[in-house]
C-alpha positions in Angstrom: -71.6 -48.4 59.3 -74.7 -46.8 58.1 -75.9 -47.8 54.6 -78.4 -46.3 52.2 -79.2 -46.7 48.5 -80.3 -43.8 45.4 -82.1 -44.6 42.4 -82.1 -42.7 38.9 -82.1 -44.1 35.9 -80.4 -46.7 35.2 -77.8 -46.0 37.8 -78.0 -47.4 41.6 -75.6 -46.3 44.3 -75.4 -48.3 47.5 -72.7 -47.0 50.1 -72.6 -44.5 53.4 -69.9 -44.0 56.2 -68.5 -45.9 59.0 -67.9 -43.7 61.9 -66.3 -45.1 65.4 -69.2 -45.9 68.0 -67.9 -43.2 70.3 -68.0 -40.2 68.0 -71.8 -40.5 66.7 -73.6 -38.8 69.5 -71.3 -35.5 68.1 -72.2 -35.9 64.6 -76.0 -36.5 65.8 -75.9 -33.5 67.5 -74.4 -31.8 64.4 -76.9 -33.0 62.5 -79.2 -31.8 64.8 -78.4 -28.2 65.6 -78.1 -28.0 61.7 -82.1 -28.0 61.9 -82.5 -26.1 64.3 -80.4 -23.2 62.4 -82.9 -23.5 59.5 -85.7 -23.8 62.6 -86.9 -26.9 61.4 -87.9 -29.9 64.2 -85.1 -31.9 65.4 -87.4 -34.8 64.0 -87.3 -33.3 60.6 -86.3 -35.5 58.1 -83.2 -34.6 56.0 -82.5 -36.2 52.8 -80.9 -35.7 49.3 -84.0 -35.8 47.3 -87.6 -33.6 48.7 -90.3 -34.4 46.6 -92.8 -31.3 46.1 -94.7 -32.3 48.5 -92.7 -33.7 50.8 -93.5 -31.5 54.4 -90.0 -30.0 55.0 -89.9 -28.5 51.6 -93.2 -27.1 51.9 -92.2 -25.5 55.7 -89.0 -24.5 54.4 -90.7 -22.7 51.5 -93.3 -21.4 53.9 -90.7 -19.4 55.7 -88.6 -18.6 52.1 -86.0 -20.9 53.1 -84.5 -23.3 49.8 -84.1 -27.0 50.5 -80.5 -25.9 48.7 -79.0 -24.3 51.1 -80.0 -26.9 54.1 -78.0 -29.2 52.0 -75.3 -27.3 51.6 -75.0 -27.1 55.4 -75.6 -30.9 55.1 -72.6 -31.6 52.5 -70.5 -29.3 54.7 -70.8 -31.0 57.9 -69.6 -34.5 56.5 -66.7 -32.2 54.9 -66.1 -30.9 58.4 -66.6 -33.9 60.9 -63.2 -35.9 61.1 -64.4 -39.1 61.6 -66.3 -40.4 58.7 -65.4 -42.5 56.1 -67.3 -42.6 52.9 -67.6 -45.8 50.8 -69.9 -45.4 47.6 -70.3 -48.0 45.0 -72.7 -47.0 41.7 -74.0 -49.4 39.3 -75.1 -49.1 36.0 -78.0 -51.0 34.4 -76.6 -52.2 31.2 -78.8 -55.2 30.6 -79.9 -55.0 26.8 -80.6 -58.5 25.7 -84.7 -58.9 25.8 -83.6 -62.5 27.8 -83.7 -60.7 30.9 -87.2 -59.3 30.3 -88.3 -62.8 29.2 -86.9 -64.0 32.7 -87.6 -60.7 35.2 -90.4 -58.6 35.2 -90.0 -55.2 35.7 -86.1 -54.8 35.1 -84.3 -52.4 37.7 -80.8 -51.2 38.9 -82.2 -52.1 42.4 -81.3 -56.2 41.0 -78.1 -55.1 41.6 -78.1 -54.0 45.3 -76.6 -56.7 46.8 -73.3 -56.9 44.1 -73.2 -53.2 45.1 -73.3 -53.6 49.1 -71.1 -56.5 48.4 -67.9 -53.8 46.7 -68.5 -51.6 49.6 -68.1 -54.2 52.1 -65.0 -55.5 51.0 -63.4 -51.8 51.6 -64.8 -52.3 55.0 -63.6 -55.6 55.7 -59.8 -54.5 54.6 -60.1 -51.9 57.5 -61.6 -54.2 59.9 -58.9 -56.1 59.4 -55.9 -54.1 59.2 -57.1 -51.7 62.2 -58.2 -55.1 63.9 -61.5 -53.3 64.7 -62.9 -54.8 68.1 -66.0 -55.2 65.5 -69.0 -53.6 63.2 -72.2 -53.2 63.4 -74.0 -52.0 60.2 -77.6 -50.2 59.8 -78.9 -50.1 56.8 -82.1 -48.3 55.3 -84.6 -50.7 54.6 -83.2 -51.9 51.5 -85.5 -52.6 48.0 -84.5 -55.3 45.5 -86.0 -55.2 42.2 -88.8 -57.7 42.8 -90.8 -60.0 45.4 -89.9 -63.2 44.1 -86.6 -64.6 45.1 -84.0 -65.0 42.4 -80.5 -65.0 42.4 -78.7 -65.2 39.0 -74.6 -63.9 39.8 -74.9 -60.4 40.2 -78.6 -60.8 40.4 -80.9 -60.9 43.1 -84.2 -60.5 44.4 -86.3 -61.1 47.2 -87.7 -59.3 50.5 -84.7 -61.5 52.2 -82.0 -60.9 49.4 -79.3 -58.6 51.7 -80.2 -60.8 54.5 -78.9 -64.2 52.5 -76.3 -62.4 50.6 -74.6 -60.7 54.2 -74.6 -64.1 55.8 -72.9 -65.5 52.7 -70.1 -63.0 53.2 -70.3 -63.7 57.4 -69.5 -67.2 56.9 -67.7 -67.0 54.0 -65.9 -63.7 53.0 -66.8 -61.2 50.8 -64.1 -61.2 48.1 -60.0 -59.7 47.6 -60.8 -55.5 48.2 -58.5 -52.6 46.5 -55.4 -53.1 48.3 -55.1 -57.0 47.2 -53.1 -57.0 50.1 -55.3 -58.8 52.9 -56.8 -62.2 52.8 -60.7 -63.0 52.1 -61.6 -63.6 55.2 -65.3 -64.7 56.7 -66.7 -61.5 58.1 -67.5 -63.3 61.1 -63.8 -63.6 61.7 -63.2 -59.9 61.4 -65.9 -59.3 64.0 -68.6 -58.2 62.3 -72.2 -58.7 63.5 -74.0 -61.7 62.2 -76.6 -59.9 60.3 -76.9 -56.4 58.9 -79.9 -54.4 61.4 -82.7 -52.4 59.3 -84.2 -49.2 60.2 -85.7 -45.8 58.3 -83.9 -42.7 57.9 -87.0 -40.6 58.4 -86.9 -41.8 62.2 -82.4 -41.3 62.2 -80.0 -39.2 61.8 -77.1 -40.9 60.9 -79.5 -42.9 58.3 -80.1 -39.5 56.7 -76.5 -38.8 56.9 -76.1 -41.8 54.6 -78.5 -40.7 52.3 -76.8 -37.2 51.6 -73.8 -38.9 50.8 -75.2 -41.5 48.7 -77.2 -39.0 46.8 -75.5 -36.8 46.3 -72.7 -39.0 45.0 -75.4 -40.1 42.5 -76.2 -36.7 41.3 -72.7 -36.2 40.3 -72.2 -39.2 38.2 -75.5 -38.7 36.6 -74.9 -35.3 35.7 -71.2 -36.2 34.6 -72.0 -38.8 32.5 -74.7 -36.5 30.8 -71.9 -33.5 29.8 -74.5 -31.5 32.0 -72.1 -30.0 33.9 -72.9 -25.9 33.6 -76.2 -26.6 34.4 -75.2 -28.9 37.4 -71.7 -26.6 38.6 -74.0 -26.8 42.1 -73.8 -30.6 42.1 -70.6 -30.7 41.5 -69.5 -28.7 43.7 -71.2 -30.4 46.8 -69.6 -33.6 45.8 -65.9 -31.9 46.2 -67.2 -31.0 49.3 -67.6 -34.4 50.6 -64.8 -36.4 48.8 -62.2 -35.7 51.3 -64.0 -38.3 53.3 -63.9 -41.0 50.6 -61.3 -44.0 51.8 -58.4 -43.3 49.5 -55.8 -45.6 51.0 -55.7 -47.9 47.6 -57.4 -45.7 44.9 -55.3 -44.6 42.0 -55.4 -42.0 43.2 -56.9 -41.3 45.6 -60.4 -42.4 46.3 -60.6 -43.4 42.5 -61.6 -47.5 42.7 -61.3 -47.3 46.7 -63.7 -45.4 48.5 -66.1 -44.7 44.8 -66.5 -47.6 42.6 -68.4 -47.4 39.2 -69.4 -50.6 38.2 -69.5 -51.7 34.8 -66.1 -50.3 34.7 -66.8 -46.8 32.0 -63.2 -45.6 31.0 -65.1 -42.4 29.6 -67.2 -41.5 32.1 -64.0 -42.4 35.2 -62.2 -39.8 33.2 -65.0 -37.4 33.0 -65.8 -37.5 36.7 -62.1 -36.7 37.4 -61.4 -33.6 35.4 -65.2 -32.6 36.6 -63.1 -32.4 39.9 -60.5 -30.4 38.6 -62.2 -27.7 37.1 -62.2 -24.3 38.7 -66.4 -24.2 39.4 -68.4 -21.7 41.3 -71.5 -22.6 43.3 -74.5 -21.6 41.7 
């Protein structure tokens, strides 16, 4: 599984795609020749989010090319490839009582990363164990928690080693009852996965920047959602329906609804919001 994290806001999403070990040299290669069509380095780095000056923005524009429509390519091959599965959990920061800023400096979403990767992986751990996967091995983007020190209050925690210590609670000890409430909590470690979650950058991989899409893309839409901004952000919108048909919807009601996306604080407006911004007839900009 490859894992990456967006920030905007108050909102985090943590999530990516799991993808069988034997089909990622296609999808790299996908990814790949998708650069090349836009005749950008096979090295270039691909991701949701190009800051102005960020160098394949400014060689795009150089050759009056839009970082647009390279990620409508993007969004169209995870539609496309058969063999992803898209897990995306997104977290609101509703923390109003000035407690927490007596107690954290420098509030942020990103305290919430590991209650975030901990949702996603319980999806995972239901398919581990009901395709009694031979095992998983899961890359994730260097991650950022919202602060140096190490604290961990419930959902809370911080620390350089914060995913580290919260994954090897869930190796040894499961990661909590998933959608389907139909498997048991087991240790992860029991399921096969590896001990430890591996670290790496997506501006060195591909299926890293893959994650990042998928992730950011999902972020975009809820944001834009949950701001009644959708004639301004039909484009948006649109790329999401692209990539939802590779959400895990074997639980969700319906569909991938609580199963492959998860909103957490549970927002009975904005749920309803992001599923008739699904069934609206929109137009790409």
């Amino acid at each position: 599984m490859w894992i990456d994290e967006s920030e905007k806001g108050k909102w985090l999403a943590v999530g990516g795609f799991w993808i069988p070990l034997e089909k990622q040299q296609d999808l790299i290669t996908a990814w790949k020749n998708m650069k090349k069509s836009f005749d950008l380095s096979e090295d270039a780095e691909i991701k949701w989010h190009f800051h102005e000056r960020h160098p394949v923005r400014k060689e795009l524009e150089s050759k009056g090319k839009k970082t647009k429509h390279l990620l409508e390519k993007a969004t169209k091959i995870v539609q496309d490839f058969e063999h992803i599965t898209c897990v995306v959990c997104v977290i609101k920061d509703e923390r109003k009582n000035p407690f927490w800023k007596r107690i954290l400096n420098n509030l942020s979403p990103r305290d919430f990363y590991c209650e975030a990767f901990k949702y996603v992986l319980q999806r995972v751990a239901e398919d581990a164990e009901y395709e009694k996967w031979g095992g998983l091995l899961i890359i994730c983007d260097t991650p950022s928690t919202g602060g140096k020190k190490a604290i961990s209050l419930g959902a809370i925690k911080r620390g350089h080693k914060a995913v580290f210590n919260a994954y090897r609670n869930y190796y040894k000890n499961g990661v909590g009852i998933g959608p389907s409430k139909k498997f048991s909590d087991k240790a992860l470690r029991d399921l096969n996965f590896q001990p430890s979650i591996l670290i790496s950058d997506a501006t060195y991989h591909d299926l890293l920047q893959i994650a990042d899409i998928i992730v950011g893309c999902t972020l975009a839409w809820v944001d834009c959602v949950e701001k009644g901004e959708h004639s301004r952000k039909q484009w948006v919108i649109e790329q999401f329906k692209k990539i939802s048909n590779k959400f895990r919807s074997k639980y969700g009601n319906p569909s991938f609804w609580g199963d492959g996306l998860i909103i957490w604080p549970w927002q009975h407006e904005l749920w309803k919001d992001l599923q008739n911004s699904l069934k609206e007839t929109i137009h790409a900009c």
